[in-house]
N, C-alpha and C positions, 0 to 999 in steps of 0.2 A: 883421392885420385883427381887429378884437370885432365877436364876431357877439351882441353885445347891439343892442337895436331901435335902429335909428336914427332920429329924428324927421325927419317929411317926407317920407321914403320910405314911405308907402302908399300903394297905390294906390288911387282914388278910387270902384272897386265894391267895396271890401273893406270893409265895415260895422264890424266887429272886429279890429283887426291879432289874430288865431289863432295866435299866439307868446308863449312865456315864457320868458323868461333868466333864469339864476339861474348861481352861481358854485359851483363844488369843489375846494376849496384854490385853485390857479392855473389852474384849468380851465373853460372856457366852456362853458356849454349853453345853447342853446334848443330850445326842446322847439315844437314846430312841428305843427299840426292838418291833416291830409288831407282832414277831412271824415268825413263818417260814414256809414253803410251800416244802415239798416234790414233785418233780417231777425226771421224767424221767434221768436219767442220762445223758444219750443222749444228749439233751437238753443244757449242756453243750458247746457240741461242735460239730458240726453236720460236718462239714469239717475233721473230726480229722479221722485217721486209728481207728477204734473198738479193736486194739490189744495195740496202742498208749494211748486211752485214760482210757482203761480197768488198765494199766499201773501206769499210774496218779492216781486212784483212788486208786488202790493196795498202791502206795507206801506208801498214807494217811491214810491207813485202813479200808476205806471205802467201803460200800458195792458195787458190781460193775451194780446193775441195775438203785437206786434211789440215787440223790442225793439231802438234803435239805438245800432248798436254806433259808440263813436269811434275814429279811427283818428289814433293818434301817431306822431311818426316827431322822432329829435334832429340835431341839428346837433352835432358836440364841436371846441373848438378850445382842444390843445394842443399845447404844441412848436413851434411853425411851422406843425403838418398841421392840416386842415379834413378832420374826417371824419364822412360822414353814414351814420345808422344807419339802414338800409331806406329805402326810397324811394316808399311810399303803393300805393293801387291803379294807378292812370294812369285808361286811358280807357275801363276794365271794363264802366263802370255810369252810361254819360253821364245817366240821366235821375235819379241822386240828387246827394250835394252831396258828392261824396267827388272825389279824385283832382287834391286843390287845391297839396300839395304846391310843386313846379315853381314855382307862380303866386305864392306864402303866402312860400317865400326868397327869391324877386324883390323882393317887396313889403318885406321885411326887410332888404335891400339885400347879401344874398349871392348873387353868381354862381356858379351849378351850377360855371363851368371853373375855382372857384379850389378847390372839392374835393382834395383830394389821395388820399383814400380811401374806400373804399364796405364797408362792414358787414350784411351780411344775416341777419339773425338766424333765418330759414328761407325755404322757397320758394313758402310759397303766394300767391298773386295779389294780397292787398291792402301784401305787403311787397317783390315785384318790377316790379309790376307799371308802375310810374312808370317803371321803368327803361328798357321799350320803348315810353314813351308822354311824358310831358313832360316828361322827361330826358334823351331818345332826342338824340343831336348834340350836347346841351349840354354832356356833360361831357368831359373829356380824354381824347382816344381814349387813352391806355395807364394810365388810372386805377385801379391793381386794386382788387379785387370781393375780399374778405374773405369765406367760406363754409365751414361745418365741411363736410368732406368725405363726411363719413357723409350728408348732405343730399343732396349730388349723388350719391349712390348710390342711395340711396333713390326719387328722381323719375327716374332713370333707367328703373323699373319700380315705380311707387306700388302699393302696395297700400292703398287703401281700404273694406276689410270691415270693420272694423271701428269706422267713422264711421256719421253718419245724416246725411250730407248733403242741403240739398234740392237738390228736382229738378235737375236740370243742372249742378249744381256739381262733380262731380269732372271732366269734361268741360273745363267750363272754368279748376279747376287747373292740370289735366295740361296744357292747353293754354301758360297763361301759365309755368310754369317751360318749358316745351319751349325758348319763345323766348327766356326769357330766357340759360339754359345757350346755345342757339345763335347768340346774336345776342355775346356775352360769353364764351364759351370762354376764348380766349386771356388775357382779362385775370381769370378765377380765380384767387385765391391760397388754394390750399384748409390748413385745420388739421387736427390731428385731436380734440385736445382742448382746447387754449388757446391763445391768440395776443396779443402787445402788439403793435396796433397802433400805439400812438402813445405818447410818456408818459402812462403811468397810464392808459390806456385798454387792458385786456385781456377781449379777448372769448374766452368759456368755451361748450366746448359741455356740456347738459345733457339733450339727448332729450326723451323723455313726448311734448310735444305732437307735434313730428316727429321720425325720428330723430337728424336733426341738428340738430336748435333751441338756440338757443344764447342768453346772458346776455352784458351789457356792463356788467364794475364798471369804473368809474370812481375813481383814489384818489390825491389830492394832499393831502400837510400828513395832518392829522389827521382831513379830510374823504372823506368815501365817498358814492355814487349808485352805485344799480344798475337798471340798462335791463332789464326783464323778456322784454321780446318779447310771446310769448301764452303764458307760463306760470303767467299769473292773469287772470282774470276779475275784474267788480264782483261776482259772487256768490259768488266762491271765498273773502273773507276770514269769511263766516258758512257755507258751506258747502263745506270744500275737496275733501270729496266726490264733488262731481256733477261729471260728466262733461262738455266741451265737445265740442259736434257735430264741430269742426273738430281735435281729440285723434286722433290716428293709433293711439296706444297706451293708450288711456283711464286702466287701472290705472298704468302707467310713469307716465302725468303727473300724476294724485295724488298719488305718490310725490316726484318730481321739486318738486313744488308744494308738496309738508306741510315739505319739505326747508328748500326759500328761502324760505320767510315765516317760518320757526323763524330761520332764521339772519338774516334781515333784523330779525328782531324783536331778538333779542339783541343785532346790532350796534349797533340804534338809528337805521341809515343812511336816508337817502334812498332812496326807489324810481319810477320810471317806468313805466309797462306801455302800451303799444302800444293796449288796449280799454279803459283806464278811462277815467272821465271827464274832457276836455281840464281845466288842463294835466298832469292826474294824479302832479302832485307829491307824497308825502306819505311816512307810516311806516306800520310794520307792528307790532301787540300782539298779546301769546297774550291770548286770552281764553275761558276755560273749554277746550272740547275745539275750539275755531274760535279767529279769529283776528278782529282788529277793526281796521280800516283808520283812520288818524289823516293828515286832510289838510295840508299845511304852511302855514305863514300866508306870503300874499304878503307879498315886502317890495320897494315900488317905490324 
């Protein structure tokens, strides 16, 4: 199967077919939109001066209370295997536009049951959350679930002190890894620091933002892409500094983050990130003491 678009299959409320394909060495991606989740501005960057990061959002246009965050999520088809990386929020937040997922590889003309593998790059709710929601039956009951282990240890007992979550938010975390670990036990296939899934698809764990949060490079031929997860932000490549609300280890994931944007920058490679703006294809440059984001040019 290419999980490149196939003409015709969109469905007819879908305004935008919310997918991009693009190729690595022999390796398929689409990079796929959930939707997107308004929150707090804040939220952002909770470290940051209110006049610093008021700043930031002026220069982008943006409004200075809410910022909305996009939510990606890929499709990888090598070898034979269809492996999908996190699986969107589900049914969290029915009254925004997120948790489309499900609906968005229908429309692309992939069936959840021909998945062969699932990639979680950590456990909070807008990356498991599809799995007990419009995924839920769809996929191959003995499909394993790919998760650094240190994760599952981790939400086994969260600590959250040191986040600033809003209101109700760690509540309903805790809640959504609860089901997702329960509903999917059996088919974990936990790592503890690397894993190849598929050819040329090996997923790494890297911590900071959770303990077990993990990267997806990608490497065929003399081509590379790396799946960030939430180890960058749009505000991390001007300030890799500031803290994200939803950072479990605030200091660990600056480190973690000054790390892969040095080494993305060097390689030159392709990158993804789960919050940038759909289809957040692009590279990474040192620039001064920050880093400067260079988007890729589509090529249809």
């Amino acid at each position: 199967m290419n999980i490149a678009s196939h003409p015709g299959t969109t469905e007819h409320d879908e305004l935008v077919p919310s997918r991009y394909a693009l190729r690595v060495g022999e390796i398929d991606v689409l990079v796929i939109s959930d939707g997107v989740l308004p929150l707090p501005a804040a939220t952002l960057a909770t470290n940051a001066k209110p006049a610093d990061l008021s700043a930031w959002l002026n220069d982008r246009l943006l409004p200075p209370d809410v910022f909305t965050w996009p939510l990606n999520a890929i499709v990888i088809r090598s070898g034979g295997q269809t492996v999908l990386v996190d699986s969107g929020v589900g049914d969290a937040f029915p009254s925004f536009r997120a948790g489309l997922l499900a609906q968005r590889m229908h429309a692309a003309g992939i069936d959840p049951a021909s998945v062969t593998d699932v990639v979680i790059t950590h456990m909070h709710m807008d990356h498991v959350g599809g799995l007990s929601a419009g995924f839920k039956g769809r996929l191959r009951p003995d499909v394993p679930i790919h998760v650094a282990a240190a994760e599952v240890e981790f939400w086994s007992s969260p600590d959250f002190s040191r986040n600033a979550f809003p209101e109700k938010m760690p509540q309903a975390l805790r809640s959504a890894a609860e089901q997702f670990v329960h509903q999917y036990r059996s088919q974990l296939r936990l790592f503890k620091e690397e894993h190849e899934v598929a050819p040329g698809v090996i997923v790494r764990r890297t911590g900071g933002h959770t303990p077990g949060h993990s990267v997806v490079h990608l490497k065929s031929g003399s081509d590379r892409l790396t799946f960030l997860g939430d180890s960058v932000f749009p505000d991390h490549f001007d300030r890799p500094d500031w803290y994200n609300a939803f950072d479990h280890d605030p200091e660990e994931a600056v480190r973690v983050r000054i790390r892969l944007l040095r080494e993305l920058a060097a390689t030159r490679e392709l990158l993804v990130a789960t919050h940038l703006p759909f289809p957040s294809v692009g590279r990474v440059a040192v620039d001064g003491k920050g880093f400067r984001w260079v988007q890729d040019i589509w090529n249809y």
